[in-house]
C-alpha positions in Angstrom: -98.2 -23.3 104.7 -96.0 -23.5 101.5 -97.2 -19.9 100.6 -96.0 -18.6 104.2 -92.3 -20.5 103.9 -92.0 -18.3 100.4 -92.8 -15.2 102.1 -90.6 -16.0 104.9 -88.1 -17.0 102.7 -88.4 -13.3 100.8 -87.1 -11.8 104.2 -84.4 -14.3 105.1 -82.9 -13.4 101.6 -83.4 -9.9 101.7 -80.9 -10.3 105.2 -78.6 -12.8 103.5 -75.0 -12.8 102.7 -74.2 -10.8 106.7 -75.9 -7.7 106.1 -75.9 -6.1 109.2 -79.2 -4.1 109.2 -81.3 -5.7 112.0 -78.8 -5.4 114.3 -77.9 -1.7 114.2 -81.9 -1.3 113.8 -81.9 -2.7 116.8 -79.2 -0.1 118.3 -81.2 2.7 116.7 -84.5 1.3 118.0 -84.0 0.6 121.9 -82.2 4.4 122.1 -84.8 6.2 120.5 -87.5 4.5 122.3 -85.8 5.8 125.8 -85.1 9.4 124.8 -88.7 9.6 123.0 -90.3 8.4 126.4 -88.2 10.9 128.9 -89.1 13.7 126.3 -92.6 13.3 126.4 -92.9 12.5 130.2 -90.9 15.2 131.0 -93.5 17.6 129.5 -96.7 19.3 131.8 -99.7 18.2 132.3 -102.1 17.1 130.3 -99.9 13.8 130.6 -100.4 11.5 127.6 -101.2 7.8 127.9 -98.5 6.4 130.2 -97.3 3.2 128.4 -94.1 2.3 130.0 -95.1 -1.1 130.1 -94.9 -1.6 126.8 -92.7 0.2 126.1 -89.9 -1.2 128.2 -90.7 -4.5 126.3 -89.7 -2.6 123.2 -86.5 -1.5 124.5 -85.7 -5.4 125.1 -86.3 -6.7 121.8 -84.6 -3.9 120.4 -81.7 -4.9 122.4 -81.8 -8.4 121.7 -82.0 -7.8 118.2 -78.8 -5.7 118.4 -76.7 -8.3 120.1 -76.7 -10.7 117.3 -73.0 -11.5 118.0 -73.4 -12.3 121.2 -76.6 -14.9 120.7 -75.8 -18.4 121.7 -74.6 -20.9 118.7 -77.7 -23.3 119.0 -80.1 -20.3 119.0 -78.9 -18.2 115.9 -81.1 -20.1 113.5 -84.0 -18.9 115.3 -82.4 -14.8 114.7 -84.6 -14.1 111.5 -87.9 -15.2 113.0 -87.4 -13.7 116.2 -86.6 -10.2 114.0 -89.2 -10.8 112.2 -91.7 -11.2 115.2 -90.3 -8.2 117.2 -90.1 -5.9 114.5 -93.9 -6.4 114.2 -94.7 -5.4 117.6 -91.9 -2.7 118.3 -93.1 -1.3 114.9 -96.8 -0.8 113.9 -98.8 -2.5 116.7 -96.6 -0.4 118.8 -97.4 2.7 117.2 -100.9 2.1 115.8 -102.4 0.9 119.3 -100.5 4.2 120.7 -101.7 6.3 118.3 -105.6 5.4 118.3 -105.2 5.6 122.7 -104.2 8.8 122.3 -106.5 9.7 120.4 -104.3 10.9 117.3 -102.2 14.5 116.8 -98.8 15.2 115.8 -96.5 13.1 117.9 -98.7 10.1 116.9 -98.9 10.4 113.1 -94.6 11.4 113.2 -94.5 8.1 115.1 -96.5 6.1 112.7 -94.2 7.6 110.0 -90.7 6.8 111.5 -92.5 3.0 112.2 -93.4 2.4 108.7 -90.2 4.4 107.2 -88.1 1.8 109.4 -90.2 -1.1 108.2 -89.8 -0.3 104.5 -86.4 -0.1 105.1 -85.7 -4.0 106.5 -88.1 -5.6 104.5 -88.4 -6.7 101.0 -91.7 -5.4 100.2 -94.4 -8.4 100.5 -92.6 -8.7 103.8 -93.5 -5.2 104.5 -97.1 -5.2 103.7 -97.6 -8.1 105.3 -96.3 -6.9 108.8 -98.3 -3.9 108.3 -101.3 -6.0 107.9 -100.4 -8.0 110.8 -99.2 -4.9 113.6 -101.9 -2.8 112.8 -104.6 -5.3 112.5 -103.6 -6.7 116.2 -103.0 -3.0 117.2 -106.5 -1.9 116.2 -108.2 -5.2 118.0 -106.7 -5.0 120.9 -107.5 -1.1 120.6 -111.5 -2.3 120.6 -111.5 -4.9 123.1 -110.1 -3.4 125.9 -111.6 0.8 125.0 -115.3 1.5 126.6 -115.4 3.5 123.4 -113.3 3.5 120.6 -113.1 5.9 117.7 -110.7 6.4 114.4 -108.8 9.1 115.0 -109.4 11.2 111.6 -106.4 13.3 111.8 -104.3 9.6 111.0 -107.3 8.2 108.4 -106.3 11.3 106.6 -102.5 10.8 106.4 -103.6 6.9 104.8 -102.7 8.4 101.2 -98.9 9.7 102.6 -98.6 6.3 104.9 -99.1 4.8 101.3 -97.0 7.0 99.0 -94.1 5.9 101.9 -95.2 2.3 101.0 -94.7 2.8 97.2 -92.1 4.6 97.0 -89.6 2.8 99.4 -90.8 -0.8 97.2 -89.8 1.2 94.3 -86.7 2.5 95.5 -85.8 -1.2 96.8 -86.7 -3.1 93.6 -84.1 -0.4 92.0 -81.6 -1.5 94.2 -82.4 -5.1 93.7 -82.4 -4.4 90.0 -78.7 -3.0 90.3 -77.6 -5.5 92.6 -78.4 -8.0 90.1 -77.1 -6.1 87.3 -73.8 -6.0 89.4 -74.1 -9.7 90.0 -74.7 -10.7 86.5 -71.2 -8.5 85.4 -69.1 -10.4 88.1 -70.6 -13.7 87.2 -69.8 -12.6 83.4 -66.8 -11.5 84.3 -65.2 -14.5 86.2 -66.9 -16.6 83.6 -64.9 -14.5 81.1 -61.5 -14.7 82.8 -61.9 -18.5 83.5 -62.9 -19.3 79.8 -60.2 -16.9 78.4 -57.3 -18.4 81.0 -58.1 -22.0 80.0 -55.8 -21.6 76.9 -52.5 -19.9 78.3 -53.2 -22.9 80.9 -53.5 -25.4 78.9 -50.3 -24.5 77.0 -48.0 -24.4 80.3 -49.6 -27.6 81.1 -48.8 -29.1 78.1 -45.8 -28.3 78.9 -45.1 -29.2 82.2 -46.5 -33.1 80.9 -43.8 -32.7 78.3 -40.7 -32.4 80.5 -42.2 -34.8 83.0 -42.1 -37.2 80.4 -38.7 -36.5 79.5 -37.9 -36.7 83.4 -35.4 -40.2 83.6 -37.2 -42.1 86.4 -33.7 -44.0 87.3 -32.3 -40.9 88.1 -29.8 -40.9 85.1 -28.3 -38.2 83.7 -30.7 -36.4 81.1 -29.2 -36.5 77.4 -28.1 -32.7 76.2 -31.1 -33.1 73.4 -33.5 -33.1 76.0 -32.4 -30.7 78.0 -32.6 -28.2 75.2 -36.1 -29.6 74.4 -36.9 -28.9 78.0 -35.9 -25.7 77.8 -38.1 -24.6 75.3 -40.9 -26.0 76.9 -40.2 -23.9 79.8 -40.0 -21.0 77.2 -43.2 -22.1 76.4 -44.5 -22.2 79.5 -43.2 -18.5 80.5 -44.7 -17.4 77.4 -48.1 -19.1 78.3 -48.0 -17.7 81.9 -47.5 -13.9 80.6 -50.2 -14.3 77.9 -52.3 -14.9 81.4 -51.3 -11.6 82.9 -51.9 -10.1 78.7 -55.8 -11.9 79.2 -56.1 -10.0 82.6 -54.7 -7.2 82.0 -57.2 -7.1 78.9 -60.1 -8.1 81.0 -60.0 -5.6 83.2 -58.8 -2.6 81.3 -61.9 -3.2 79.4 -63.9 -2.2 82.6 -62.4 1.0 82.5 -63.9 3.8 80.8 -61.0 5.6 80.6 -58.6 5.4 77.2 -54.9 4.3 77.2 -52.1 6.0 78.9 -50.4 8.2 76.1 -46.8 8.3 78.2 -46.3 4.6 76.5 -46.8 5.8 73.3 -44.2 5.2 70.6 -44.2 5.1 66.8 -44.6 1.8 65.7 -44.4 -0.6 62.4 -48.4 -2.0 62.1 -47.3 -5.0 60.1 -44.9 -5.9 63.1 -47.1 -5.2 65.7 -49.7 -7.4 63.8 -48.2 -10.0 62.7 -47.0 -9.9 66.9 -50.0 -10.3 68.1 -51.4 -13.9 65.5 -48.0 -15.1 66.9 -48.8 -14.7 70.4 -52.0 -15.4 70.3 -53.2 -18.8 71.6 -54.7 -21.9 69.5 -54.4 -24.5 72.6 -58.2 -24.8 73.1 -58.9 -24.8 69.8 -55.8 -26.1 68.0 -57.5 -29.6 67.2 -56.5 -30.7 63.7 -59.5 -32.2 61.2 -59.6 -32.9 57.8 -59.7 -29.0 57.3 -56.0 -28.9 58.9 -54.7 -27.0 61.8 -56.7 -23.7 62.8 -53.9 -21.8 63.3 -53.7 -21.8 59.2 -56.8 -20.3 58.8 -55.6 -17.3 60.4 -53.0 -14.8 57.7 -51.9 -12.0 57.9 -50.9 -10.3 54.4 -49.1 -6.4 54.3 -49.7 -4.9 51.1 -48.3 -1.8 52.9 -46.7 -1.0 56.2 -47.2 2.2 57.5 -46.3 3.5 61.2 -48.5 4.9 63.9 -48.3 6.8 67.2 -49.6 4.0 70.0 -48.8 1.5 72.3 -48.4 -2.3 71.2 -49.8 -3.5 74.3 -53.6 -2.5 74.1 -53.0 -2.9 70.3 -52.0 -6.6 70.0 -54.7 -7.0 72.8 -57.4 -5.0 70.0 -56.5 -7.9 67.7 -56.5 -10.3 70.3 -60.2 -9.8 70.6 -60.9 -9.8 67.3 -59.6 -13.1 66.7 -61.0 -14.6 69.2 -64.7 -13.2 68.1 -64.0 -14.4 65.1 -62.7 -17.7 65.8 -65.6 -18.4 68.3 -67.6 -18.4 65.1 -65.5 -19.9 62.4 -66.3 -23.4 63.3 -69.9 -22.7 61.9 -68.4 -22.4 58.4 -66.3 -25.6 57.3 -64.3 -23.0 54.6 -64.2 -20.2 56.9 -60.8 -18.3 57.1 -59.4 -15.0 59.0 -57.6 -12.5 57.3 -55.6 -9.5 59.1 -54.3 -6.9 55.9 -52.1 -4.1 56.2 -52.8 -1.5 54.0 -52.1 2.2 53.7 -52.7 3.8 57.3 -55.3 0.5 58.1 -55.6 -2.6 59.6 -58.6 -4.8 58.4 -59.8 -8.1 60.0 -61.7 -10.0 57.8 -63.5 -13.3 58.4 -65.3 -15.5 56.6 -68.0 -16.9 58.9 -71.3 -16.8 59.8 -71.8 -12.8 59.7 -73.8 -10.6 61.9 -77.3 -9.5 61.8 -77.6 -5.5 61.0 -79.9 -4.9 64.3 -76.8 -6.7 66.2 -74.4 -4.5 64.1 -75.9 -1.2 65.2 -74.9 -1.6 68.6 -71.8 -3.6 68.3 -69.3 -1.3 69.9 -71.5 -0.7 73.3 -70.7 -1.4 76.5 -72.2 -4.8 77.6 -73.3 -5.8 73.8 -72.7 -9.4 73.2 -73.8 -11.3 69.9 -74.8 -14.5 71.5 -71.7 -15.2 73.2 -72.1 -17.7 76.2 -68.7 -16.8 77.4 -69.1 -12.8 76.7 -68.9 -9.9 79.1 -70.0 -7.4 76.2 -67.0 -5.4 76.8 -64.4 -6.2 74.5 -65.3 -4.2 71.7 -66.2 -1.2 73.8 -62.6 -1.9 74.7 -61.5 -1.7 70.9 -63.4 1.2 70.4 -61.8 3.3 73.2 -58.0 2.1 71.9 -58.6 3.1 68.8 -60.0 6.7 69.3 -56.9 7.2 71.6 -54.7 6.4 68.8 -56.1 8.9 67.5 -58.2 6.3 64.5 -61.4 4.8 65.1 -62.7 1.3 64.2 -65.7 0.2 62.3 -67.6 -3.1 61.3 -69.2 -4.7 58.1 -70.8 -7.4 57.8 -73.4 -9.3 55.4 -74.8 -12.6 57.0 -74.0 -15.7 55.8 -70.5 -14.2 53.9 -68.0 -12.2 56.0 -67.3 -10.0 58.8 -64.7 -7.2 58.4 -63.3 -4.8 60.8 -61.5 -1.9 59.6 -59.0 -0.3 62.0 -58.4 3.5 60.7 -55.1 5.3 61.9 -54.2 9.0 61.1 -51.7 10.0 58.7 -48.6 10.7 60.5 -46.4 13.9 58.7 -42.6 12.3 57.7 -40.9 14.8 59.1 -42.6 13.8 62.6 -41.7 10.6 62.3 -38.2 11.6 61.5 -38.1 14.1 64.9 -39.4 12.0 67.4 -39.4 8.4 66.1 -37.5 6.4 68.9 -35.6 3.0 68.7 -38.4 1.4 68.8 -39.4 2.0 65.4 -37.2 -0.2 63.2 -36.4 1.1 59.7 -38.4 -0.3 57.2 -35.5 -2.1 55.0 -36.3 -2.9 51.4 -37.0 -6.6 51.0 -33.4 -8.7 51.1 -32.4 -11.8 49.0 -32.7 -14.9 51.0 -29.2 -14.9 52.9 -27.3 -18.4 53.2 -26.8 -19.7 56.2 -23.5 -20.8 55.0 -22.5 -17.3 56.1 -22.7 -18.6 60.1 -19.7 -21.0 59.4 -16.5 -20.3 61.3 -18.2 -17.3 62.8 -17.2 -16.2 67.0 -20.2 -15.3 68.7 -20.7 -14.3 72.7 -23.2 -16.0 74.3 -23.7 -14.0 77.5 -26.6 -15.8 79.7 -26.5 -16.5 83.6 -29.1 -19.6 83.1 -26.8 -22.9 82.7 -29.8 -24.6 81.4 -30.6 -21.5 78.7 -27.0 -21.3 77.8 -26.6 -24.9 77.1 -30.1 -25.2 75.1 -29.1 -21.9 72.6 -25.4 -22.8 72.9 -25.7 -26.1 71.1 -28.2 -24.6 68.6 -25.4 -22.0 67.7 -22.4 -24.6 67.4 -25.1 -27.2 65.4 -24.9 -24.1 62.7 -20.7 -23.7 62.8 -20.8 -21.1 64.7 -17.9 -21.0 67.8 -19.1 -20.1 70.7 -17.3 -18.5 73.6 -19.9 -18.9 77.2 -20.6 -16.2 80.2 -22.1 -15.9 82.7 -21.7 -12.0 83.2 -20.6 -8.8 81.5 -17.0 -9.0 83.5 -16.8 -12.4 81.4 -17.7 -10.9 78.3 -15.4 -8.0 78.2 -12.3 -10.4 78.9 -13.7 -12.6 76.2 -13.3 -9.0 74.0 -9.9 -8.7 75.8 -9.1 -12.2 74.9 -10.1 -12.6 71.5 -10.4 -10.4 68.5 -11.9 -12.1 66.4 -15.9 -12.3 67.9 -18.1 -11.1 65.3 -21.6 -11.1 67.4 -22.3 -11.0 70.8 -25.9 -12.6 72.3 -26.5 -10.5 75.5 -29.0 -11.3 78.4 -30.5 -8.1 79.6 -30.6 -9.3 83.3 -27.1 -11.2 84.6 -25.5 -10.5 88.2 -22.6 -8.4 88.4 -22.6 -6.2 85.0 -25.8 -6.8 83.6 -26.8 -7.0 79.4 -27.1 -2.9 79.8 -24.4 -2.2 82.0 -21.8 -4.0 79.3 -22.9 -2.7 76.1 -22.3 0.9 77.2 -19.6 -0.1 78.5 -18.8 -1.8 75.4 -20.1 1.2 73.3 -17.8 3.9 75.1 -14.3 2.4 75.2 -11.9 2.6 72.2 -11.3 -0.4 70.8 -11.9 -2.9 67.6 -15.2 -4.3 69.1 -16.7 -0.9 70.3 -18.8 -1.1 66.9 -20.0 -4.9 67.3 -23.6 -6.4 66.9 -25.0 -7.3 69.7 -28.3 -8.6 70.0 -30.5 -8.7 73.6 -32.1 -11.5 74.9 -34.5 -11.1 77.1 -37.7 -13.0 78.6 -39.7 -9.5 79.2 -41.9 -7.6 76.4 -42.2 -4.7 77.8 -41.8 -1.1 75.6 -39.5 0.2 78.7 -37.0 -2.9 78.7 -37.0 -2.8 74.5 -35.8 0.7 74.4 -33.3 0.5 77.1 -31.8 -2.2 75.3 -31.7 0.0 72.0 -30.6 2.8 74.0 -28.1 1.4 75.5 -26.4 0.7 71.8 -27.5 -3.0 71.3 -29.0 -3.2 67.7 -31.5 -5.7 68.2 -33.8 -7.3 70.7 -35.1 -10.5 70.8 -37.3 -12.7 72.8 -36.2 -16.3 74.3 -39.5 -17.8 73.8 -37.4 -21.2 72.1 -37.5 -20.0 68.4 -34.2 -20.7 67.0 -35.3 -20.1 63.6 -35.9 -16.7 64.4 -32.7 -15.9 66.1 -31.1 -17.7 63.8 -32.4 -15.2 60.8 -31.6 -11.9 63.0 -27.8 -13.6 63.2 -28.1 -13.8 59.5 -28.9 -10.2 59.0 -26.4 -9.2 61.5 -23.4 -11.2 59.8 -24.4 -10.3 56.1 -23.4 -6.9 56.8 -20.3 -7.4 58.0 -19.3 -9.4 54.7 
């Protein structure tokens, strides 16, 4: 009995997951069987073997079948047995014992051939050779026992070799299917798996950060001290930042399921020692930032620029190029106690260079194919691919070495971009390359006014006291209408910090308006804040006339050196 559960249990899966098949064979079935029998009784005489009878009780089953919806609750667990009974008589016992009463011809070999083309159909195909072997053999007893003299109608015996070429072909056509379904099935698993593993680390940061200002939470409802509101702050920072390197992984994920390249409209000329040393910052070393006697892994991974150069691209699908090849890298450099990761800037290309475990040459051949993975649990197989299409839409192409056991190197090749290109259509977002500056003092911030322009209380209060802890004097607003009568007011501000996004006149709205009026400040620095990435919000901020754009992701050392730069020029 075991044996017949499996079989049985073949057919129950080859229904699963609501396919609807039996019932609308089941529609199908009970209207054909009516028009087929007023067709042929309709005909003159010689009338053929009148089988009404059974033939009514095919309509019901049919109809039964069909009205799966409508079955009772208790009796819907019997559904795929009672299918898979009635399918055997409406199908081949139906049609065989027809076919050898009427002694063969056309109408009864076409019958025989829409039976089994229907069977092959809603069966897997043990299923299917096993009802055949079931309705026929009942068909032909019954045939014998109750005909005063049977015979094999010959016509049918010789259509046995098309009955069977129906009977491979459908189980080839069906294990196909099967064989895509389960390739489909695999990618989907591969790719949640991919998503989940790859989300764990932005989530892990903003949870780390959530348990940090919990902590810092007074549970006597006290006021919170002004030091930990600006540490709170910067865990939210932290926390935003974490939340839109989610989207980044997403975004990366499934762009790599598309064949096609990147969208040119985005493309910009940009510095590759910025938008590489961008992407090691944002990357994320959560999971794996777990210090040993090695150190921190975040140190293993450099970037050195022996030359900048510029390219035509998009930083986006860039950053998100180096994003994966850190991360294959890094999935590996725990094999190797000494192992490091190198990213170098050189003339007009990027290369990537590990130390780890290396890759095998019969693994290298096929590296940059769709669905290749190198042993990685985790893997979809499409990141590379992903690479590989980035690259060649820049216009470069990447390429892999490798010896086992000593390194693996990626090479990212860009074209060589004409200066007088550059100099044409170059936009704002392409910062000059300045020649390297002495270290400036930040004695220079002393006495200084500076603007800070910021709706957010908390955000104002948390960069605020940074700026005053360096001498700076700082004059608050919440809007652009506040910031023009600070102008108004005072004329002595030297910098203004301006939020892109703060009701009434926002960051844009009050540089140009800054910009185009005739006065003392219309040539101040003024430096955007912003929480947003994007290409489109960086140049509108450029465009309007600020001079530099900055991200509030908590890194006061870093605003605090573009003040520096600002201020040493007006010296």
């Amino acid at each position: 009995m075991g044996w017949l559960k499996r079989l049985f249990g073949h057919y129950e899966a080859y229904h699963a997951h609501g396919r609807p098949l039996l019932k609308y064979i089941g529609i199908v079935g009970a209207l054909t069987y009516v028009v087929f029998y007023l067709i042929r009784f309709t005909k003159p005489n010689p009338r053929p073997y009148d089988d009404l009878g059974m033939r009514v009780l095919v309509v019901i089953l049919f109809t039964v079948l069909a009205m799966k919806n409508h079955w009772p609750q208790k009796l819907k667990k019997y559904y795929f047995s009672y299918s898979y009974w009635a399918l055997i008589y409406c199908l081949p016992f139906f049609n065989v014992f027809l076919s050898l009463k009427r002694h063969g011809g056309i109408p009864a070999i076409s019958n025989c051939f829409i039976a089994l083309s229907f069977l092959v159909m809603i069966a897997d195909w043990r299923n299917t050779i096993a009802m055949l072997l079931i309705g026929c053999g009942s068909a032909a007893l019954l045939y014998v026992a109750i005909t005063p003299h049977p015979a094999i109608p010959m016509d049918m015996v010789a259509q046995l070799p098309a009955y069977l070429l129906i009977l491979i072909g459908g189980a080839a056509f069906k294990l196909s299917e099967r064989q895509i379904d389960a390739e489909k099935l695999r990618l989907a698993n591969a790719l949640a798996g991919s998503i989940a593993h790859e989300m764990r680390n932005p989530l892990g940061q903003a949870k780390m950060s959530l348990e940090s200002i919990g902590e810092m939470l007074p549970a006597n409802g006290n006021a919170i001290p002004a030091e930990d509101i600006s540490r709170m702050r910067q865990f939210v920072n932290i926390g935003e930042i974490a939340v839109h390197r989610g989207h980044q992984v997403i975004d990366l994920i499934l762009g790599s399921l598309k064949s096609s390249t990147v969208d040119r409209s985005k493309f910009a000329y940009l510095s590759a020692a910025k938008a590489t040393q961008k992407a090691v910052d944002e990357y994320s070393f959560v999971e794996r930032d777990v210090r040993d006697d090695r150190g921190n892994l975040r140190d293993r991974v450099t970037v050195r620029v022996v030359k900048d150069f510029a390219f035509y691209g998009d930083e986006t699908p860039y950053v998100f190029v180096l994003f994966n090849l850190i991360k294959n890298a890094l999935y590996y450099l725990g094999q190797k106690a000494d192992a490091t990761i190198v990213l170098t800037v050189d003339d007009h290309k990027v290369i990537v260079r590990d130390t780890g475990p290396g890759i095998d040459r019969e693994v290298l051949a096929h590296l940059f194919e769709s669905f290749m993975t190198s042993g990685k649990a985790e893997g979809t197989g499409l990141g590379l691919s992903y690479c590989k299409r980035t690259m060649q839409s820049f216009g470069g192409d990447i390429h892999c070495d490798s010896v086992v056991g000593e390194f693996t190197q990626f090479t990212l090749t860009f074209p060589l971009l004409p200066q007088t290109e550059i100099g044409e259509v170059a936009t704002p977002l392409q910062t000059p390359m300045l020649p390297a500056r002495p270290v400036i003092s930040s004695d220079i911030l002393e006495g200084r006014t500076v603007i800070l322009a910021e709706d957010d209380e908390l955000n104002r209060l948390m960069v605020g006291d940074c700026l005053k802890s360096w001498g700076l004097n700082v004059l608050e607003a919440e809007g652009g209408r506040q910031v023009l009568a600070h102008l108004n007011n005072t004329p002595s501000v030297d910098l203004i910090l301006m939020d892109m996004n703060m009701p009434g006149l926002n960051g844009v709205q009050t540089t140009q308006a800054i910009r185009s009026r005739d006065w003392e400040h219309r040539g101040i620095f003024i430096l955007a804040l912003s929480g947003n990435s994007e290409e489109l919000d960086v140049r509108t901020a450029l465009k309007a006339g600020m001079n530099g754009y900055i991200l509030k992701n908590g890194d006061m050392k870093l605003l605090q050196g573009k003040m520096l730069e600002a201020l040493a020029g007006t010296e």
